[in-house]
N, CA, C and O of each residue as an XYZ file, in Angstrom:
284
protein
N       0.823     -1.193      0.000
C       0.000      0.000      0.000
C       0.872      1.263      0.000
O       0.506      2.145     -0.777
N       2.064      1.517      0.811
C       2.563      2.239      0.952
C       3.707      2.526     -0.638
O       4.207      3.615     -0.920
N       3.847      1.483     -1.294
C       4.156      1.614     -2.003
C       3.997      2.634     -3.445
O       4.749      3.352     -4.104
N       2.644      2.248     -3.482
C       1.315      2.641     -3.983
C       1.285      4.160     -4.042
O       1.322      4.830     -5.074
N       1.196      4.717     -2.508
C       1.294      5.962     -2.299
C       2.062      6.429     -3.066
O       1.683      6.912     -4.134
N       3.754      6.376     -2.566
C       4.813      6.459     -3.235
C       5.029      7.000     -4.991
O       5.670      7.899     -5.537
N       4.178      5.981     -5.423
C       4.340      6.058     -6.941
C       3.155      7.367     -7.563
O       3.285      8.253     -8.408
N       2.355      7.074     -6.941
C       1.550      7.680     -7.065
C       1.528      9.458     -6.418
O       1.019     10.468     -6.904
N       2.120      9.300     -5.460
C       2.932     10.771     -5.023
C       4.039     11.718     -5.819
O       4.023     12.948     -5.778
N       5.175     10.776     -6.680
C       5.934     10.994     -7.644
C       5.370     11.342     -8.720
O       5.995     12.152     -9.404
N       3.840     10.796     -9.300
C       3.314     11.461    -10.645
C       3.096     12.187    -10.258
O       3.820     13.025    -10.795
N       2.163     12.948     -9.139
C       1.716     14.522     -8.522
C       2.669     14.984     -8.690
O       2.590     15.792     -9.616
N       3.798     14.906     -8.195
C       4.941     16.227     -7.715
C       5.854     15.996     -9.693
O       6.650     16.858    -10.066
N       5.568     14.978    -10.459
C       6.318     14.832    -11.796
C       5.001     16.170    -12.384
O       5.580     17.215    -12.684
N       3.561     16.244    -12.551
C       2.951     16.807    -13.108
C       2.670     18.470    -12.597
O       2.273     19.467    -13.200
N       3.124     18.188    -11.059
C       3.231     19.709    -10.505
C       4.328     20.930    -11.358
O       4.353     22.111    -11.702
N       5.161     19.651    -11.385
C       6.882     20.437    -11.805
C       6.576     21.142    -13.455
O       6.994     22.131    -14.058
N       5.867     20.315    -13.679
C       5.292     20.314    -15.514
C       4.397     21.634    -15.314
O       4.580     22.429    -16.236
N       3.905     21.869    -14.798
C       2.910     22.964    -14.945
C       3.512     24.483    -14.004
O       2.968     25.581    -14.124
N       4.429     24.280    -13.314
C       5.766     25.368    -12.754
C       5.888     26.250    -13.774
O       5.461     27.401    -13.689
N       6.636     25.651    -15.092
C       7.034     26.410    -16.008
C       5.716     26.557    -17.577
O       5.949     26.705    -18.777
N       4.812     26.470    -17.063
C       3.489     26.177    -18.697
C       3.846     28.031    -19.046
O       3.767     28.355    -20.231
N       4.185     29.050    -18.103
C       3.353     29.851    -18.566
C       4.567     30.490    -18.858
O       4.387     31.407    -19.659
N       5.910     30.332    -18.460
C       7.170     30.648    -18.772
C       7.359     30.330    -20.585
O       7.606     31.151    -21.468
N       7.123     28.750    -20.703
C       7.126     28.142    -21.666
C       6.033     28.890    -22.827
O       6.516     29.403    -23.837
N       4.882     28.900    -22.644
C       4.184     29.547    -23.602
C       4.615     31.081    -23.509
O       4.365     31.700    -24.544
N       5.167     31.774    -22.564
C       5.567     33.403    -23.079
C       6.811     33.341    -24.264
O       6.941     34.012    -25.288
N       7.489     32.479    -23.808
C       8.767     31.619    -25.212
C       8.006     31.405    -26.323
O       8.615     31.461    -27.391
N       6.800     31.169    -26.359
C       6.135     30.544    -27.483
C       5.268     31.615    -27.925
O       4.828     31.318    -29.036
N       4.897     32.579    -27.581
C       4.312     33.762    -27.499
C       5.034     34.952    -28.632
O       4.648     35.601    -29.604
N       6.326     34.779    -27.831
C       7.009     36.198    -28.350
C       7.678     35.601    -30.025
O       7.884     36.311    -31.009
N       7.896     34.141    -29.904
C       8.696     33.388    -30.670
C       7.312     34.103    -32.112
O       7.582     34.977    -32.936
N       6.262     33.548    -32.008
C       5.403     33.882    -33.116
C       5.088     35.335    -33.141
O       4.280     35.625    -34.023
N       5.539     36.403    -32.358
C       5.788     37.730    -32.620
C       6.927     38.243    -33.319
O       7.083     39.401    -33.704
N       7.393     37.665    -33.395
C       9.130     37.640    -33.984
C       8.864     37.084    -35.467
O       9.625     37.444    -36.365
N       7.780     36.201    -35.745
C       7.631     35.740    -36.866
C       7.008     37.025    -37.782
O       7.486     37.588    -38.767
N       5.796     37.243    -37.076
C       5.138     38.383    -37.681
C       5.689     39.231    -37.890
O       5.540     39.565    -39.066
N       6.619     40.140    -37.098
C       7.208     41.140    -37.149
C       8.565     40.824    -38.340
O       9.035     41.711    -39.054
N       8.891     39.813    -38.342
C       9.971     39.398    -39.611
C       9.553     39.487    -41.195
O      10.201     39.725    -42.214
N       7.451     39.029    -40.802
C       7.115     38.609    -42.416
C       6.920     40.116    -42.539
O       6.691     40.199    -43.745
N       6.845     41.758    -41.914
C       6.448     42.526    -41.765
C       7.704     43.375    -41.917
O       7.586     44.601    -41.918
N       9.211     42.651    -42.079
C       9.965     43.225    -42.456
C      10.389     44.757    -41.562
O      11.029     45.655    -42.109
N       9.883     44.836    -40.072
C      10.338     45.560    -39.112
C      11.636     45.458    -38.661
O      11.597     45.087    -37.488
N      12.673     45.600    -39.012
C      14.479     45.382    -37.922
C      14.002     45.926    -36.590
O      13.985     45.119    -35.661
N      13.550     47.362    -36.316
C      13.337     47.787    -35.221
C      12.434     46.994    -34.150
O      12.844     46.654    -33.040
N      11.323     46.784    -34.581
C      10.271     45.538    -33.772
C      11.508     44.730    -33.328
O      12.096     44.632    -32.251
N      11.731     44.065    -34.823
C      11.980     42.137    -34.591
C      13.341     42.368    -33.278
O      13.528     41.613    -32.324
N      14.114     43.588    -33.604
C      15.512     43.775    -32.238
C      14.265     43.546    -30.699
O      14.398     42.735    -29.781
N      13.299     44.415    -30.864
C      12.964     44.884    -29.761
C      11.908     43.282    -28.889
O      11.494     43.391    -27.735
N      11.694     42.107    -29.648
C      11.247     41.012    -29.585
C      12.010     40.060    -29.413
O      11.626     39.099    -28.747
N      13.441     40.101    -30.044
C      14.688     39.564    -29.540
C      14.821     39.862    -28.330
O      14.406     38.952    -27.613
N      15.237     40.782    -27.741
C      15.884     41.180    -26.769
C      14.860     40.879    -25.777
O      15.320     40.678    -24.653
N      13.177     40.767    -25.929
C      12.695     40.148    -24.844
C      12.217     38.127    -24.894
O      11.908     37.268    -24.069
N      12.347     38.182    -25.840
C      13.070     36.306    -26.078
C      14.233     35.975    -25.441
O      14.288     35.015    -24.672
N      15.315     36.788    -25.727
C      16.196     36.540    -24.732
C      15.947     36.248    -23.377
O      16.359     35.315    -22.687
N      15.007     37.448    -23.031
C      15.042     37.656    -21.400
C      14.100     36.536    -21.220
O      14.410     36.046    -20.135
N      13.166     35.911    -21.689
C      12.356     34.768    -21.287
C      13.000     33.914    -21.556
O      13.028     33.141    -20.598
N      13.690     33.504    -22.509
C      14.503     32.353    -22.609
C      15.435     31.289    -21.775
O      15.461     30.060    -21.715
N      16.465     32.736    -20.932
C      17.266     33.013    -19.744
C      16.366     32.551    -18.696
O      16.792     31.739    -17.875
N      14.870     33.086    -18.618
C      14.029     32.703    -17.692
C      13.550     31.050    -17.636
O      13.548     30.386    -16.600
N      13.287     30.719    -18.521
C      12.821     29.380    -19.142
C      14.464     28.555    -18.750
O      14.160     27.413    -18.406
N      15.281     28.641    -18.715
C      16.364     27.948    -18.793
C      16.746     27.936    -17.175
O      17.060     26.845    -16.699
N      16.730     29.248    -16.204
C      16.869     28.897    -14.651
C      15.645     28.213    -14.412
O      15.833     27.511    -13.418
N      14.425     28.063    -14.853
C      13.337     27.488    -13.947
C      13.698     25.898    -14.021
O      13.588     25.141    -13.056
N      14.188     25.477    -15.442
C      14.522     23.976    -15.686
C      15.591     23.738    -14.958
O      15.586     22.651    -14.380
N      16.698     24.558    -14.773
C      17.444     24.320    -14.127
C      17.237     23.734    -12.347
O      17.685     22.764    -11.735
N      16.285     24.947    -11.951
C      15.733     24.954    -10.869
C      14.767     23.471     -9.842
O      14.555     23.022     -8.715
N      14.451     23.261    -11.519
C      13.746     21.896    -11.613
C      14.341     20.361    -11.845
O      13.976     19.244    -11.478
N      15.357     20.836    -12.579
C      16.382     19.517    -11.798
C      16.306     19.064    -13.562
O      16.650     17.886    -13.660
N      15.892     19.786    -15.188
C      15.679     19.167    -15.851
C      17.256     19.750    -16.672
O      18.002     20.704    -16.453
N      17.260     18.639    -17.670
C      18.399     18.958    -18.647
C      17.930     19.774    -19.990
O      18.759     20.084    -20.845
């Protein structure tokens, strides 16, 4: 029984960890298709100014995995 628990305690805290970063992950996925638009739209000024905050989520997205123990 206790076993049971166990395994079953590890998917909670495996699906908790998964949903830590959903909204980190979709702002990456967010700006990524702003960067598209702004490219087919032939903006340099935008697409720098969408870089530079991809970066900063990216950086973000990369300590939370870290944080999380993922590779």
């Amino acid at each position: 029984m206790f076993r049971i628990f166990r395994e079953r305690k590890g998917i909670v805290l495996a699906h908790l960890k998964e949903t830590l970063d959903y909204y980190v992950r979709l702002r990456v996925a967010e700006i990524e298709g702003d960067m598209l638009t702004v490219l087919i739209g032939k903006n340099s000024e935008k697409l720098m100014q969408k870089y530079r905050l991809w970066v900063a989520a990216n950086a973000d997205l990369a300590n939370r995995e870290r944080e999380l123990g993922r590779n």
